[in-house]
N, C-alpha and C positions, 0 to 999 in steps of 0.2 A: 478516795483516789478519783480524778477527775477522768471523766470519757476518754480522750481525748488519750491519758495515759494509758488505760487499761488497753484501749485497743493497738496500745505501740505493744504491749506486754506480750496480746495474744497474735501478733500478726508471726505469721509462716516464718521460721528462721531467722527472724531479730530478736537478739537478746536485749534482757534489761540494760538502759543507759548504766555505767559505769562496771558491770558486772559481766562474766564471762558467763557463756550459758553454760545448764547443770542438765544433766541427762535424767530423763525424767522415766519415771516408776514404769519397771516393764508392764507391755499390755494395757498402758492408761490410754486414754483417749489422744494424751498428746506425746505419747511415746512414738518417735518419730520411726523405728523397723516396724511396731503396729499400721501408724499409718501408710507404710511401703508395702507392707501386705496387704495390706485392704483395699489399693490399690492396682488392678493388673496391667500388665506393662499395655501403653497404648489407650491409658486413661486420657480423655480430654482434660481430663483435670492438672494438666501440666504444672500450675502454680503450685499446685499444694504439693505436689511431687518433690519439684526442686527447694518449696519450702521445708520439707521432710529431712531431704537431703545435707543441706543449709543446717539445721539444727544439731544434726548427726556430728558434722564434720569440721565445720566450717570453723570453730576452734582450733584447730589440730595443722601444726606445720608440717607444711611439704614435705620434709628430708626428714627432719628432728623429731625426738619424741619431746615435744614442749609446745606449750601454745604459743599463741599469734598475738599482733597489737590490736587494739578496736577498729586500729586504720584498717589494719590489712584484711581484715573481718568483713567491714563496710565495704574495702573497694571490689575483696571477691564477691559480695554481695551484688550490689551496682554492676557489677561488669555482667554476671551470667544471667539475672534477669531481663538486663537488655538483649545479650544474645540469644535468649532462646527468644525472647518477643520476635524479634527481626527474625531469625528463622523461623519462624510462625508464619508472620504476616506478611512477608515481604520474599520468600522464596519456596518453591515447588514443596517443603515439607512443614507441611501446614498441621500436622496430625503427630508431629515427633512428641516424644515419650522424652526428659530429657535423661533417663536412664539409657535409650536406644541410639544417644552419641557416637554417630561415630567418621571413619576418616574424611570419605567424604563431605561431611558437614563440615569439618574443619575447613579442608581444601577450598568447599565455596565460600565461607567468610574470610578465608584469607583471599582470596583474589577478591572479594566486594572490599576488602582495607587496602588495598592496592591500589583500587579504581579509586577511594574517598583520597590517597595519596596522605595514608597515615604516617608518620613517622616512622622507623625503624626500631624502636626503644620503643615503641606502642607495641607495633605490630609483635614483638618478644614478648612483652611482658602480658599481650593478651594471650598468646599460645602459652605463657606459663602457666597462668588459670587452670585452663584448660585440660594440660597435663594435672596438674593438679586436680580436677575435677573427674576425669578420667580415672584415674586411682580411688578416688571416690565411689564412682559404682561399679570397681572391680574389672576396670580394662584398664591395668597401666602399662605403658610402652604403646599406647596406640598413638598416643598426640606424639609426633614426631618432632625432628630437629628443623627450627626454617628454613631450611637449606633444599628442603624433603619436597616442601611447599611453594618456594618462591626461585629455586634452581640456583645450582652453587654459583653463578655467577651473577647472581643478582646483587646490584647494593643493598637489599634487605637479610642477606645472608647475614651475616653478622654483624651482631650490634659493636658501636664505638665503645670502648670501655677507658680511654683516657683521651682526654680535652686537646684540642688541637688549635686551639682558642683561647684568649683570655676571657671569659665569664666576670670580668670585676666592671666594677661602675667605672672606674678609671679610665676602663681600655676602652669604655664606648662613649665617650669626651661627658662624661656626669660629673661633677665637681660633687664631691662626695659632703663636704663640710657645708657648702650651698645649699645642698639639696635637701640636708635636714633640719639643719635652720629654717629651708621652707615650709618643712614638714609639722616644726616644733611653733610657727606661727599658726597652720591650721589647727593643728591639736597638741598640745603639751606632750600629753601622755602616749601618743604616739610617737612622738617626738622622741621621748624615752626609750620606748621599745626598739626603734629603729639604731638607735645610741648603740644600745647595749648589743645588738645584731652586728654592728662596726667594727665595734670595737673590741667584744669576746668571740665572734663568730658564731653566735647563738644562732637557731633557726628562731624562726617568727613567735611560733609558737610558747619557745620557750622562754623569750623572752616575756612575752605577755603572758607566761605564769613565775616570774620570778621573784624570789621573796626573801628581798636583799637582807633585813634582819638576821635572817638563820641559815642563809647561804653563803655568807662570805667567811669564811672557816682558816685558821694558821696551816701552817704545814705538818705540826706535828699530826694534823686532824685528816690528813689530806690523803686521797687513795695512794699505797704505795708504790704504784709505776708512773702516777702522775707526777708523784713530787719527784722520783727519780729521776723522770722525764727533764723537769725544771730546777735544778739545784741550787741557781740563782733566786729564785723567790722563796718567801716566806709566807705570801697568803695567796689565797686560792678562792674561786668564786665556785660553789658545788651546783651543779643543777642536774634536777631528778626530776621537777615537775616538765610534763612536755617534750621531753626527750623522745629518741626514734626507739621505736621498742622497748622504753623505759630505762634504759641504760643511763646509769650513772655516770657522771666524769667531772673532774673537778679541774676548771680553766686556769692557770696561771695570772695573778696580777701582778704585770709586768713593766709595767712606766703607770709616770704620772698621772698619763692622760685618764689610764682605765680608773686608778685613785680615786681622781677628782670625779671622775663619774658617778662610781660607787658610793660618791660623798653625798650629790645633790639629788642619787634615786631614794637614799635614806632618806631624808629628807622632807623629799616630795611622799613620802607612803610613808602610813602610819604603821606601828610596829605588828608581825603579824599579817599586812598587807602585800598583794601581790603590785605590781608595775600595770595599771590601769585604773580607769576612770569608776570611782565606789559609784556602788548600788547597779553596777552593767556586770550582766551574764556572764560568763563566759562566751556563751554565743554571741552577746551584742560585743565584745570587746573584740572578738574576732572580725566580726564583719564592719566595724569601724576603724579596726587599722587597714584593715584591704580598700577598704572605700577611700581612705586619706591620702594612700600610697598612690593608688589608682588615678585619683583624683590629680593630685601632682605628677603623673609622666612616669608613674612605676610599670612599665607594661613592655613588652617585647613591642605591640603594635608603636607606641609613642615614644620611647627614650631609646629602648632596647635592650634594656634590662628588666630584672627581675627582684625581687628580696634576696633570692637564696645566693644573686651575683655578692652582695656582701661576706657570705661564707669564704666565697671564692676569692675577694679583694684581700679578705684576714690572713686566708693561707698561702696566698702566694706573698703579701706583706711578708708572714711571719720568715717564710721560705729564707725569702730575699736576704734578710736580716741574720737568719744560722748561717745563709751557705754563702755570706757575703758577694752574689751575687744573682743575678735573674732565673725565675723559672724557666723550663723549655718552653711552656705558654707567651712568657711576656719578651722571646728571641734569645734564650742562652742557645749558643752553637755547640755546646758541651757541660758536660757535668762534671763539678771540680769532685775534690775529695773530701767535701762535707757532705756531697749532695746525700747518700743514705744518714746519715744523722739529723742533717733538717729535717729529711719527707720525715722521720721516725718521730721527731716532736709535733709538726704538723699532725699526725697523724690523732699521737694522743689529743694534739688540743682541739682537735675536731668531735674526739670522741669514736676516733674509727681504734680499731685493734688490727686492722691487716696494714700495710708497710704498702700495697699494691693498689689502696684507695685514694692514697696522692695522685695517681697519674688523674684520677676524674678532675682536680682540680689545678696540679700543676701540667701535666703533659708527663708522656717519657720521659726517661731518664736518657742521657746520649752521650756516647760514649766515643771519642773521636780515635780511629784508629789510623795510624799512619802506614803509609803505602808500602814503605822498606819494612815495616813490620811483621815479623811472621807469626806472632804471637795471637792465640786465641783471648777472641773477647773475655773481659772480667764475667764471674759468675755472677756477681750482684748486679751487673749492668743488666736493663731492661731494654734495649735497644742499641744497636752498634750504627753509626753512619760516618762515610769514608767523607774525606774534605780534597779537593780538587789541589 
């Protein structure tokens, strides 16, 4: 085992690449409650604390008794060794313990994310850590609601949870079939990947682990609310690698276009192969489609888009197409009486299971109530707005 390995093996609170960490033999050396007692509260030794801590827990979901994805692993990782740094070094509690957490600490890095003029979906999703982290060394209910923090009339009070906006390449004048033709002259196999994001509403990821061979499966093979979902098709594109939380889902193959796609990824990859460039990493195949994308105007800063806007194009597409007419995103003034039947296949072909995850990318639901009307809004309606 090369250096270079070993020492990722033995570093504080990083598990093995590909592997969930295993709780290690009480009273060993690296049994992480030994290490918390060998330490007393108000150690300088803060790193190997929260790396303690990290070992302990850092598998373990918030609410659920079930683990977590690697992502979610790394990013609470990432997140709380910067924040205790920063409170370290850069505010009055230069000696915290990160067991000795508490409100006040919160309260002064949310006002410094305020002053950096974080996001609002940041600023949430770092108090969710937090809370989470909290619970960890047995204070839960201290990290409060942001509302606690940032004063209920603040815009950071609560986060958006559906789209008010189109997110598609379309709506921010990208010529979508342009743009990967551009893509498909820089790199082939990026070119690919980006395809199959279009066109199945893959995330990035997943397409750059897709392994057309043994993933394009009949219906009878097909998860059974999927195919129920699609009763019109017969084949189905399954993807497991790369997925958010590992979650399975199996996409409808639904016109030509996606066909023909399906045809020339065969094709292009040898049986067995994933949709990338042989003899590249995983890592090198990752940081060569963001380099390509980037490269060609994929950026908030330069086009105005992003990759994941393709999700966003697919589903409100798909939307368009069940509810025979426009999402709330792209100007519906109402929602006819498909609208719950689309978001509901949207929803499967995104891979989501709640009915409530469409609004991120269509918008409300809206519901036009007329004025001589005395009748209370529909139960299904997610939003009622009156019409002049």
């Amino acid at each position: 085992m090369s250096t270079q390995r070993a020492s990722r093996l033995e570093a504080p609170g990083v598990s093995p690449a590909n592997a969930h960490p295993c709780h290690d033999p009480a009273r060993s050396r690296a049994d992480p409650d030994e290490i918390l007692r060998s330490l007393p509260i108000g150690t300088r030794d803060h790193m190997r604390v929260l790396g303690a801590i990290l070992r302990k827990h850092n598998h373990e979901h918030a609410a659920k008794h079930k683990g977590v994805s690697f992502k979610t692993m790394d990013d609470r990782r990432r997140f709380l060794v910067s924040f205790f740094r920063v409170l370290r070094r850069q505010t009055r509690y230069r000696n915290l313990d990160p067991r000795q957490l508490g409100e006040r600490h919160v309260s002064l890095m949310v006002r410094r994310w305020r002053a950096r003029g974080l996001e609002t979906a940041t600023i949430h999703t770092y108090l969710s850590c937090l809370r989470t982290f909290a619970g960890w060394i047995g204070k839960p209910g201290m990290v409060r609601e942001p509302e606690r923090y940032v004063g209920a009339n603040s815009p950071h009070a609560h986060r958006k949870t559906a789209a008010s906006t189109d997110r598609s390449w379309s709506a921010r004048g990208v010529d979508v079939a342009a743009k990967i033709a551009e893509i498909t002259a820089e790199d082939s196999w990026v070119g690919l990947q980006v395809e199959l994001c279009a066109a199945f509403g893959m995330r990035g990821k997943e397409a750059r682990h897709f392994r057309p061979h043994e993933s394009v499966i009949p219906r009878e093979a097909a998860n059974e609310k999927d195919a129920a979902a699609f009763p019109e098709c017969e084949t189905f594109v399954r993807l497991t690698r790369g997925t958010k939380g590992g979650r399975q889902r199996d996409v409808p193959v639904a016109n030509g276009t996606q066909r023909e796609l399906l045809a020339r990824v065969k094709a292009a990859v040898p049986p067995g192969g994933f949709v990338g460039r042989p003899g590249m990493s995983v890592e090198q195949s990752q940081a060569r489609f963001y380099y390509v994308v980037r490269k060609l105007g994929i950026s908030k800063n330069e086009l105005g888009v992003v990759m994941h806007g393709l999700r966003h194009q697919r589903a409100n597409d798909a939307y368009e197409a069940d509810a025979g007419g426009p999402s709330p995103v792209r100007g519906a003034t109402r929602s006819g009486p498909a609208d719950e039947a689309a978001r509901r296949r949207t929803a499967r072909m995104l891979g989501h299971g709640r009915l409530g995850i469409t609004n991120c990318y269509l918008g409300k639901a809206r519901v036009i109530r007329s004025e001589a009307s005395s009748d209370p809004p529909s139960a299904d309606s997610t939003e009622a707005v009156s019409v002049a």
